[in-house]
Backbone as numpy.savetxt, mean C-alpha at the origin, in Angstrom:
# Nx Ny Nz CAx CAy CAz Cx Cy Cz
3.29 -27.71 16.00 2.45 -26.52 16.00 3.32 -25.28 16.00
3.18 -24.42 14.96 3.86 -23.01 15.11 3.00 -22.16 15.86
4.24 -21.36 16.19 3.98 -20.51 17.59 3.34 -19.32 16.67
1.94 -18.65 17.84 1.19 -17.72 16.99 1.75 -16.39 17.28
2.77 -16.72 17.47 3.34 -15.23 17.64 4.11 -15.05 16.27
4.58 -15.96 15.41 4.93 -16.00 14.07 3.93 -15.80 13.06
2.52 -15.94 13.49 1.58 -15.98 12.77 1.29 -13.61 12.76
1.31 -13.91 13.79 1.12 -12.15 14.36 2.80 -11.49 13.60
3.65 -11.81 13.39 5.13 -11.16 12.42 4.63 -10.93 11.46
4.11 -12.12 10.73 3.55 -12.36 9.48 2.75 -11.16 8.91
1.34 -11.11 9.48 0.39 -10.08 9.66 0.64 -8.67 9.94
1.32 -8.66 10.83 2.08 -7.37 11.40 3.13 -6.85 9.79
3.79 -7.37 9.50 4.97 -7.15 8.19 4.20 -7.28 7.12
2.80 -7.62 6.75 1.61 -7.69 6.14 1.25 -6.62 5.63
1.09 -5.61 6.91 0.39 -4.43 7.09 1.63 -3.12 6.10
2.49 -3.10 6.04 3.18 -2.08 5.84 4.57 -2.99 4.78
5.45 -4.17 4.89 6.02 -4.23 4.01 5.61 -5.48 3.26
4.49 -5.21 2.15 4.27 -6.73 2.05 4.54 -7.24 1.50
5.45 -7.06 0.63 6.30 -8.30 -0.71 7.46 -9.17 0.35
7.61 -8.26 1.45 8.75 -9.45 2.19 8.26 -10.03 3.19
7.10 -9.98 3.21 6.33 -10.70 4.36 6.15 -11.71 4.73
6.04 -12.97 3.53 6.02 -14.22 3.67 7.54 -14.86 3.86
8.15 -14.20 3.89 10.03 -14.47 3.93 9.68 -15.42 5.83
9.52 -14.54 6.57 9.63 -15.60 8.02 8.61 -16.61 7.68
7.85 -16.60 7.45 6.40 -17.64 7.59 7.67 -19.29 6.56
7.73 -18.61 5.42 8.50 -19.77 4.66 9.43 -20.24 5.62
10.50 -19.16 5.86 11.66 -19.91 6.92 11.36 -20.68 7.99
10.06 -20.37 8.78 10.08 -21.14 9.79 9.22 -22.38 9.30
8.68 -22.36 8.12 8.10 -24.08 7.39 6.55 -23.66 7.59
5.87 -22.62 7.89 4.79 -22.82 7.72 3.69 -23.12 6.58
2.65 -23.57 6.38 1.92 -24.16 5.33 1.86 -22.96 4.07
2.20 -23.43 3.13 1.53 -22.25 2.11 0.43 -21.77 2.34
-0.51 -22.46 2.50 -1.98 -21.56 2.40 -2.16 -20.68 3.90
-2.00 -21.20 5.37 -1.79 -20.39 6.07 -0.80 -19.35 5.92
0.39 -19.34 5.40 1.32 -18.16 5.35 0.57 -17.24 4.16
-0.17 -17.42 3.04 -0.72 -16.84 2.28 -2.28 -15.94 2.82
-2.95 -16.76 3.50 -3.72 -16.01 4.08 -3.65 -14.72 5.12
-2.59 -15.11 5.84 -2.06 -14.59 6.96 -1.76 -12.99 6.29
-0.58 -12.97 5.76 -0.23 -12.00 4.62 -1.14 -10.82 3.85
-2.03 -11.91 3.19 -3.35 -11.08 2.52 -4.21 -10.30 3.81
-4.61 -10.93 4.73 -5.38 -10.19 5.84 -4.94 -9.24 6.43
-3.31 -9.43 6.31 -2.71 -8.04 6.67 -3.11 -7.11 5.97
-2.73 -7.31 5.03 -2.40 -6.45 3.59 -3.91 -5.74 3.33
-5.05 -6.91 3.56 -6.27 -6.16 3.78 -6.46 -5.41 4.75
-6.60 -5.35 5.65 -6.38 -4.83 6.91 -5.88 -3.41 6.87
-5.04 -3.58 6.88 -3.95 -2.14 6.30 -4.50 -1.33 5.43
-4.75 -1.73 4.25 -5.06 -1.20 2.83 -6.82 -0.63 3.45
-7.40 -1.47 3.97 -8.71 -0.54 4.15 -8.83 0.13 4.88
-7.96 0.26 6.40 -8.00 1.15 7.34 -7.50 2.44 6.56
-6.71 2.60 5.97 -6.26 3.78 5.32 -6.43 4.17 3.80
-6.91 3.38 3.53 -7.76 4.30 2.43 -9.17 4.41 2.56
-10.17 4.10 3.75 -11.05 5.06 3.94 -10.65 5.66 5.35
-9.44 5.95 5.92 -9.02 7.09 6.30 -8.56 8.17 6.02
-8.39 8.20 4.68 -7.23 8.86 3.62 -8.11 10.53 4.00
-9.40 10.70 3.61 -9.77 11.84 3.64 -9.54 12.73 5.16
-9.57 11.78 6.06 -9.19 12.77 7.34 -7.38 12.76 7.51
-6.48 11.87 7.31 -5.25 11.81 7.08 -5.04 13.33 6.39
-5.65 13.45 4.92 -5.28 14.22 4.04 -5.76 15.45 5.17
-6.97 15.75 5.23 -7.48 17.29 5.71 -6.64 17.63 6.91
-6.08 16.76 7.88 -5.24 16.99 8.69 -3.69 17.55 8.44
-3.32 17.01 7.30 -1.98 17.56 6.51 -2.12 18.71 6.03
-3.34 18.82 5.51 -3.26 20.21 5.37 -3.96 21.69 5.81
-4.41 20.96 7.25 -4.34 21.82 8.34 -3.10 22.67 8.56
-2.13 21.51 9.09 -0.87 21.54 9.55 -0.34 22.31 8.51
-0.27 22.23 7.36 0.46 23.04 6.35 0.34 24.22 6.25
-1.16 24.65 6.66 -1.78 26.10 6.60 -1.06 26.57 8.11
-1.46 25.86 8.77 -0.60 26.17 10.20 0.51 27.22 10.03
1.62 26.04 9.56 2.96 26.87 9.34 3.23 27.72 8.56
1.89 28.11 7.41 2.32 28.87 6.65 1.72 30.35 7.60
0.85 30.45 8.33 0.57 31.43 8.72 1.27 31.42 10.21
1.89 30.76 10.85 3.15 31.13 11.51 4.26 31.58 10.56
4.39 31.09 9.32 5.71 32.18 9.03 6.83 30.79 8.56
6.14 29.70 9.47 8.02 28.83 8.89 7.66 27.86 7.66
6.29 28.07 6.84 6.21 27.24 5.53 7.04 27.98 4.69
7.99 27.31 3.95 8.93 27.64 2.58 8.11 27.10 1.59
7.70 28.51 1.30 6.66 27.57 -0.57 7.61 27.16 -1.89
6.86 25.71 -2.08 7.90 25.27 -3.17 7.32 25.72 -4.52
8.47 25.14 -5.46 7.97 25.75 -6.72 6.83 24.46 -7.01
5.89 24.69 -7.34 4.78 23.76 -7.32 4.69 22.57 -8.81
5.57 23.48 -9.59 5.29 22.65 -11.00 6.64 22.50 -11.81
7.43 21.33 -11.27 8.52 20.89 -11.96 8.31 20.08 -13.00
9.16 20.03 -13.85 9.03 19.12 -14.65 8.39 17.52 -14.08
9.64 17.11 -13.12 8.81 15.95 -12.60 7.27 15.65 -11.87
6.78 16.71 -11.73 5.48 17.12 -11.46 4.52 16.96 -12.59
5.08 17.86 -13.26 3.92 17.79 -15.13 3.94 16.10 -15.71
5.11 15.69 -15.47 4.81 14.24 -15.92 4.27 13.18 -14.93
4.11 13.57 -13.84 3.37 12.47 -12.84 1.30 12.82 -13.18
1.65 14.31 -13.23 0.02 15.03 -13.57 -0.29 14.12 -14.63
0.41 14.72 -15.68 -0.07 13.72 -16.77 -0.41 12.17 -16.95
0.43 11.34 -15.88 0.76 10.57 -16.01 -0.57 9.87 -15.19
-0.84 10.58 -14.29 -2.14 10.20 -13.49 -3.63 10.05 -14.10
-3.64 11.03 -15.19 -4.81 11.94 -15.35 -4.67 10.05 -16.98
-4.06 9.51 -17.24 -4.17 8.58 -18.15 -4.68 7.86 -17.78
-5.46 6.53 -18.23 -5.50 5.11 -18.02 -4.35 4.77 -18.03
-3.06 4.22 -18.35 -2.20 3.57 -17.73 -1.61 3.95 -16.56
-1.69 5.19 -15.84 -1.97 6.21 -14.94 -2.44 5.01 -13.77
-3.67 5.36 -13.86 -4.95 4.74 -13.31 -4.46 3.48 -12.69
-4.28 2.54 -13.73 -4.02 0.80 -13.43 -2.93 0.83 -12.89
-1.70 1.22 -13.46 -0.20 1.38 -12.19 -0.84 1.55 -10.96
-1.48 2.59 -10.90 -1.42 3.54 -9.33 -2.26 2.31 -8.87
-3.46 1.85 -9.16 -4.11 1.30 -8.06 -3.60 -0.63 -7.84
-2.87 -0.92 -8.60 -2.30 -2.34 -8.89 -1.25 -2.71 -8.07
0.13 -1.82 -8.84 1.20 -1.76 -8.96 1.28 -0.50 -6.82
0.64 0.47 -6.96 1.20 1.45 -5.65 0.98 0.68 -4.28
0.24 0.25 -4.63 0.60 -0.04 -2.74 1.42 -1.21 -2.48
1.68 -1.96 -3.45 2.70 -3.17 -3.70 4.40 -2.28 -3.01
4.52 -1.90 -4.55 5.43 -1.06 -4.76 6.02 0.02 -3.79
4.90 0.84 -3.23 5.34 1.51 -2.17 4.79 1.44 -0.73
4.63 1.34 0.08 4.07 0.79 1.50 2.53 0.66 1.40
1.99 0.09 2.05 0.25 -0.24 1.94 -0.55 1.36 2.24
-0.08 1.42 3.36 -0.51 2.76 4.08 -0.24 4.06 2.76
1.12 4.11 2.60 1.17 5.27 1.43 0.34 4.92 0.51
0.15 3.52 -0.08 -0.10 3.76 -1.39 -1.75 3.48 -1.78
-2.63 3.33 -0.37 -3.59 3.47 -0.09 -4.21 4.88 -0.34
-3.35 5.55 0.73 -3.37 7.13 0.50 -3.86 7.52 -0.88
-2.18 7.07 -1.59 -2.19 7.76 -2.55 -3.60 7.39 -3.77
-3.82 6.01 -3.80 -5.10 5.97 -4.45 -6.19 6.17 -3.99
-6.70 6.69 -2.69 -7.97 7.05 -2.65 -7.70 8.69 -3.14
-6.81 9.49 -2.60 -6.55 10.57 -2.87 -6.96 10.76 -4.23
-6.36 10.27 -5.26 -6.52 10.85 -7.15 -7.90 9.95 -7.53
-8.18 8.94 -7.09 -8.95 7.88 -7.41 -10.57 7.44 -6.92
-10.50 8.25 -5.80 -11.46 7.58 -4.99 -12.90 7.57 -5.85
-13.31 8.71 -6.67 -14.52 8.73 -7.39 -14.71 7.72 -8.73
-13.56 6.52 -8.32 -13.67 5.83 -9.60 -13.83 4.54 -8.22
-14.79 3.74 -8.71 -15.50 2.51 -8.22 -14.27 1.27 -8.48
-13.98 1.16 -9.55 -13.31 0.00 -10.08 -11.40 0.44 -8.69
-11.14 1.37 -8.97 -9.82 2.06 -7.98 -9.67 1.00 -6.28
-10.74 1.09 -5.77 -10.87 0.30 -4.72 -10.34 -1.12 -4.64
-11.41 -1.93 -5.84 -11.36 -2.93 -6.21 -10.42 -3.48 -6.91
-9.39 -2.52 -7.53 -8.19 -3.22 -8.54 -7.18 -2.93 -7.31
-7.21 -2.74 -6.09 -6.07 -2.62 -5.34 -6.10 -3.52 -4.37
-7.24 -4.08 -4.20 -7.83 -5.25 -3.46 -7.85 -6.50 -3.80
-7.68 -6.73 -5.19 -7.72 -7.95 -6.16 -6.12 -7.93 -6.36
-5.49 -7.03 -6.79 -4.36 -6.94 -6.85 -3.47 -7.32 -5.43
-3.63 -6.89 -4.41 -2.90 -7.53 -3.28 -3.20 -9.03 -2.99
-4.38 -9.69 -3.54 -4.48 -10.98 -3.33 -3.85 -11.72 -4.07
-4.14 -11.36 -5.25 -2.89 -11.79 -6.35 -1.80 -12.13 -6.14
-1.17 -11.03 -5.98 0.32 -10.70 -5.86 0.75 -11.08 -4.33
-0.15 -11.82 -3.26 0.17 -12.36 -2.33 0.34 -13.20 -1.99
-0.27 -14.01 -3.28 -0.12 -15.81 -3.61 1.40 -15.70 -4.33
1.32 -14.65 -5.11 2.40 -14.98 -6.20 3.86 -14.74 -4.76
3.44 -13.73 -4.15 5.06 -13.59 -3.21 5.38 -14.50 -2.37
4.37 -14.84 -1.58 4.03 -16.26 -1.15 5.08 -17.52 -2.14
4.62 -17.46 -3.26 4.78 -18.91 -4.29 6.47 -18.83 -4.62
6.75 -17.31 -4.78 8.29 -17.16 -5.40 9.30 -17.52 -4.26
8.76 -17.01 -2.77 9.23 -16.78 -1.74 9.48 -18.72 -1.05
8.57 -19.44 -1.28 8.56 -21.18 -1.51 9.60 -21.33 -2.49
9.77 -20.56 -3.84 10.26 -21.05 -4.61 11.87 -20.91 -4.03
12.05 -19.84 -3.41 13.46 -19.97 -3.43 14.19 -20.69 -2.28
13.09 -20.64 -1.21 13.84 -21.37 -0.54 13.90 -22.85 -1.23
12.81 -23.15 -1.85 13.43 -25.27 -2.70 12.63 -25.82 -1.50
């Protein structure tokens, strides 16, 4: 019997880094399908607490922003760099779209990339659902590669 405190690593490293998550569950021999579930529930878990928190997260940031700007210590940036115009653009596309809600919260922490797709996304129905399907996916598959290498 594995100890459920490996089960709680799992879940816990679920929540915030999840492509390396199944790394202990494999090492210590646990079952594929429990280490796969385990993982995903994080990953769910995570992913829904904060992206329907995203709107009070966000209004709170930019409380705080207004804050400092009317104390005096906000430094305003230049708002529109090049690397800016091509992320705009880059958002405002369908291939835009499917990266961000597939590929972002994989790619960059659950919590951020939750954020970041309810933030540009939220008035699109399908946005929710391709980030939700997508972590299950891709949790079997990290799961499967993560078996694979250990042999």
């Amino acid at each position: 019997m594995v100890n459920l405190s490996l089960y709680l690593l799992i879940f816990i490293l679920g929540t915030f880094k999840y492509m390396f998550a199944a790394v202990p569950g494999v090492v210590a021999g646990i079952p594929f399908f429990n280490n796969y579930i385990t993982l995903v529930f994080g990953g769910l878990v995570s992913f829904n607490f904060f992206y329907f928190m995203s709107t009070i997260i966000i209004k709170k940031s930019l409380e705080k922003r207004r804050q400092k700007f009317l104390a005096g210590n906000y430094v305003i940036k230049k708002n529109f760099t090049r690397r800016n115009k091509i992320l705009a653009k880059l958002k405002m596309t369908d291939l835009g779209f499917w990266a961000l809600t597939i590929i972002g919260p994989l790619v960059l922490s659950i919590p951020l990339g939750a954020i970041i797709v309810a933030k540009f996304y939220r008035h699109r129905k399908m946005a929710y659902w391709n980030s939700t399907i997508s972590l299950i996916v891709f949790g079997g598959i990290f799961t499967l590669i993560t078996e694979l290498i250990k042999g």
